[in-house]
C-alpha positions as CSV (number, residue, x, y, z in Angstrom):
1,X,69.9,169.9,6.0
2,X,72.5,172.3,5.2
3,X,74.0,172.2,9.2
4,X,73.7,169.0,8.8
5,X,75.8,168.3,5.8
6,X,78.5,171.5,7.5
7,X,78.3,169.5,10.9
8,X,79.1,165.9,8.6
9,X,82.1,167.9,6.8
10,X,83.5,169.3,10.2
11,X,83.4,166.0,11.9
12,X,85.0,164.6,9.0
13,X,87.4,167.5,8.8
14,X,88.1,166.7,12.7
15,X,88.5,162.8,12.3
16,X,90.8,163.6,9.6
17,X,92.9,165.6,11.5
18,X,92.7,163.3,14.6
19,X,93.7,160.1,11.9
20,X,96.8,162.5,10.7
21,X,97.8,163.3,14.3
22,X,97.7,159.8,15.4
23,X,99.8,158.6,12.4
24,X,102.4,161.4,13.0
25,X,102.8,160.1,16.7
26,X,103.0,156.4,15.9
27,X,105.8,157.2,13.1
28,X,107.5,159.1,16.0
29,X,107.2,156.5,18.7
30,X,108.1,154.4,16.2
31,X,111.1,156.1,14.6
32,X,112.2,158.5,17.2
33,X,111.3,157.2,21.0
34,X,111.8,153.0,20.6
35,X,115.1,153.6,19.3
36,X,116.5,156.1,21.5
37,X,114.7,154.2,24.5
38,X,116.9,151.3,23.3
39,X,120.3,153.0,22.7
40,X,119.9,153.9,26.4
41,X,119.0,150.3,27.7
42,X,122.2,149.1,26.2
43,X,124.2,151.9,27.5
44,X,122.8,150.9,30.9
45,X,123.5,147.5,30.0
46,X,127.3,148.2,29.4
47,X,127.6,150.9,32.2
48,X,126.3,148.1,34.7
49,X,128.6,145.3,33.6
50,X,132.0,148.0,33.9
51,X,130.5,148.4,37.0
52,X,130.3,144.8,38.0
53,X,134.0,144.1,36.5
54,X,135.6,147.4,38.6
55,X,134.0,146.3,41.1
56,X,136.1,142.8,41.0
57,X,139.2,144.4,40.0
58,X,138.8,146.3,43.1
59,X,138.5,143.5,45.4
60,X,141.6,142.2,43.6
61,X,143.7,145.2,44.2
62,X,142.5,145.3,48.0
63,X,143.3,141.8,48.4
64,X,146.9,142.6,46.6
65,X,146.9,145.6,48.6
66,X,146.6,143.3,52.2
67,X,149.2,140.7,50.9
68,X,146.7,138.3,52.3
69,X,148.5,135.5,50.9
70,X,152.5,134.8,50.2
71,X,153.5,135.9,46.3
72,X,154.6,132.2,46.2
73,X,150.7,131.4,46.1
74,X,149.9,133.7,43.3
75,X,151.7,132.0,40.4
76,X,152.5,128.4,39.5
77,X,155.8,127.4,41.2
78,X,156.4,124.8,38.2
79,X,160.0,126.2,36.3
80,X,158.4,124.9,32.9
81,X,155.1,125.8,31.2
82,X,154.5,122.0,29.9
83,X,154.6,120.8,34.1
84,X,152.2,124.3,35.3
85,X,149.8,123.3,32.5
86,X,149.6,119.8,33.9
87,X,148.9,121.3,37.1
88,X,146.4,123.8,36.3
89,X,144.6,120.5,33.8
90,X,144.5,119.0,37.4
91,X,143.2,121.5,39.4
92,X,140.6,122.1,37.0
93,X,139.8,118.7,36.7
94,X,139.5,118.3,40.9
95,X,137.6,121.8,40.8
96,X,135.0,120.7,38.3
97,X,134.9,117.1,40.1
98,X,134.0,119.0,43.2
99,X,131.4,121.0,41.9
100,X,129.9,117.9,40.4
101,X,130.0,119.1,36.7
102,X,130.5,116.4,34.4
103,X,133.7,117.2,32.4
104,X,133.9,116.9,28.5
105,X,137.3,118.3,27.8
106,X,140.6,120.3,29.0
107,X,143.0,120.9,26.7
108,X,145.9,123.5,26.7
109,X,145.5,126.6,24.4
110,X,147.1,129.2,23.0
111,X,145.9,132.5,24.6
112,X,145.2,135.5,22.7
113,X,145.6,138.0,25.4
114,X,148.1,136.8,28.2
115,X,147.6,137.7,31.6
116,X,151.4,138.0,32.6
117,X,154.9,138.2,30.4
118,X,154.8,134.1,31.4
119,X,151.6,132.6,31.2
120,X,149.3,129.3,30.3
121,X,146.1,129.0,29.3
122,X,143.4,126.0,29.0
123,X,141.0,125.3,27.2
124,X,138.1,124.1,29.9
125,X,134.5,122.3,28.7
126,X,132.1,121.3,31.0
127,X,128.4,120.3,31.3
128,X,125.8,120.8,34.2
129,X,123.1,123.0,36.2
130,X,123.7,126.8,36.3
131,X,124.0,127.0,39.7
132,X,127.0,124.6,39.8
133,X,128.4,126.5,36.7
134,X,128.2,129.7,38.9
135,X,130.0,127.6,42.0
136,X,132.7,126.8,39.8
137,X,133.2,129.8,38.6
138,X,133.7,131.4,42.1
139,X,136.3,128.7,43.2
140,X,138.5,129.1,39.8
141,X,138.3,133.1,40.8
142,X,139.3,132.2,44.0
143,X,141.9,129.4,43.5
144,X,145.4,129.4,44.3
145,X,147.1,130.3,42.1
146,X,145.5,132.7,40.6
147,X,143.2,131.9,37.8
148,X,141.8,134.3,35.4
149,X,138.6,133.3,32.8
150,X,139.5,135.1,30.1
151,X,136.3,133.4,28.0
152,X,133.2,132.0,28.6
153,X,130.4,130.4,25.8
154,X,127.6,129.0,27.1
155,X,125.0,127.1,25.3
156,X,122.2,124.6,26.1
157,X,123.3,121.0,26.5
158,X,120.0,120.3,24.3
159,X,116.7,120.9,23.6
160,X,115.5,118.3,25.6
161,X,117.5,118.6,29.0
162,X,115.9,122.0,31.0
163,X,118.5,123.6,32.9
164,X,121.6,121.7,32.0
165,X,124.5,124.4,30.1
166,X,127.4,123.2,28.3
167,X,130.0,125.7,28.8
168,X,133.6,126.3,27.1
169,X,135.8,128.4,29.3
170,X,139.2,129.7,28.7
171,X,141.3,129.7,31.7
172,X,144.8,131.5,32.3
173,X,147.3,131.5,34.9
174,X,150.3,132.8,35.7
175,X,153.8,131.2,35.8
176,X,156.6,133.1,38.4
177,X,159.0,135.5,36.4
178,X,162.4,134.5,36.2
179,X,164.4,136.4,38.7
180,X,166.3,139.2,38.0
181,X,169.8,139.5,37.2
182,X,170.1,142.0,40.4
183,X,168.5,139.3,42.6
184,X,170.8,136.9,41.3
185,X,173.8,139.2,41.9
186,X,172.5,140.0,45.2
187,X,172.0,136.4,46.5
188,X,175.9,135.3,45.2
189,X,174.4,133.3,42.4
């Protein structure tokens, strides 16, 4: 009777110190591992979307870098902002058309961070699949003139519609600098 009761008070002595041992680990999973674990997933996160950008500013600088296309193609050739906004509303407009997105709105904007000294920027909602979001998004990137999206929201048209986005994009592009009082001077002007 007396091992007994010694081998009863050792196993609880060892289940006790099994129950401590476990709690310690699950307060330090729980407190030290899941949040370190997560601080580096969003570091991750981050690192792979500067990658993803450099990697399209470097395609931009080797396509500069090539002078694939005439600097009369990279900005609007419109003298006034009000007449390259109307353009750039209707290339939009044909671009989204195109893509078969339905349009909600366009509207000019004020842009927070212009791209170039002279600059417009609109204001660009639209509606439809993902996958013709994506397509639009690669021909504004690609259009002549250039066309930076300097913001994107995107939502769910509603709850009931699987698939469908509504997105609100804000879209800048560049307007030619005024020539230079040296290339004036130089051309006899």
């Amino acid at each position: 009777m007396r091992f007994e009761r010694a081998d009863r008070a050792l196993l609880l002595r060892r289940l006790r110190f099994i129950a401590v041992n476990a709690a310690v680990a699950c307060l330090l999973v729980g407190f030290v591992i899941v949040p370190f674990a997560s601080h580096v997933w969003e570091m991750c996160e981050d690192i792979s979307e500067s990658a993803e950008q450099l990697a399209r500013l470097q395609q931009f600088k080797q396509a500069a870098r090539q002078n694939q296309a005439p600097l009369e193609t990279v900005f609007f050739s419109a003298p006034e902002e009000r007449l390259a906004s109307a353009d750039l509303h209707a290339l939009l407009k044909t671009l989204t058309q195109e893509s078969g997105l339905q349009l909600l709105g366009l509207r000019s904007v004020a842009s927070r961070q212009p791209i170039a000294k002279r600059s417009i920027a609109v204001g660009l909602e639209v509606e439809g699949a993902a996958a013709k979001l994506r397509d639009t998004l690669v021909k504004i990137e690609t259009a002549r003139p250039i066309l930076v999206v300097t913001g994107v929201t995107l939502r769910p048209s509603s709850p009931d519609t699987d698939g469908v986005l509504r997105a609100e994009l804000i879209i800048q592009g560049a307007l030619r600098p005024p020539p230079s009082r040296a290339a004036l001077v130089e051309y006899g002007k």
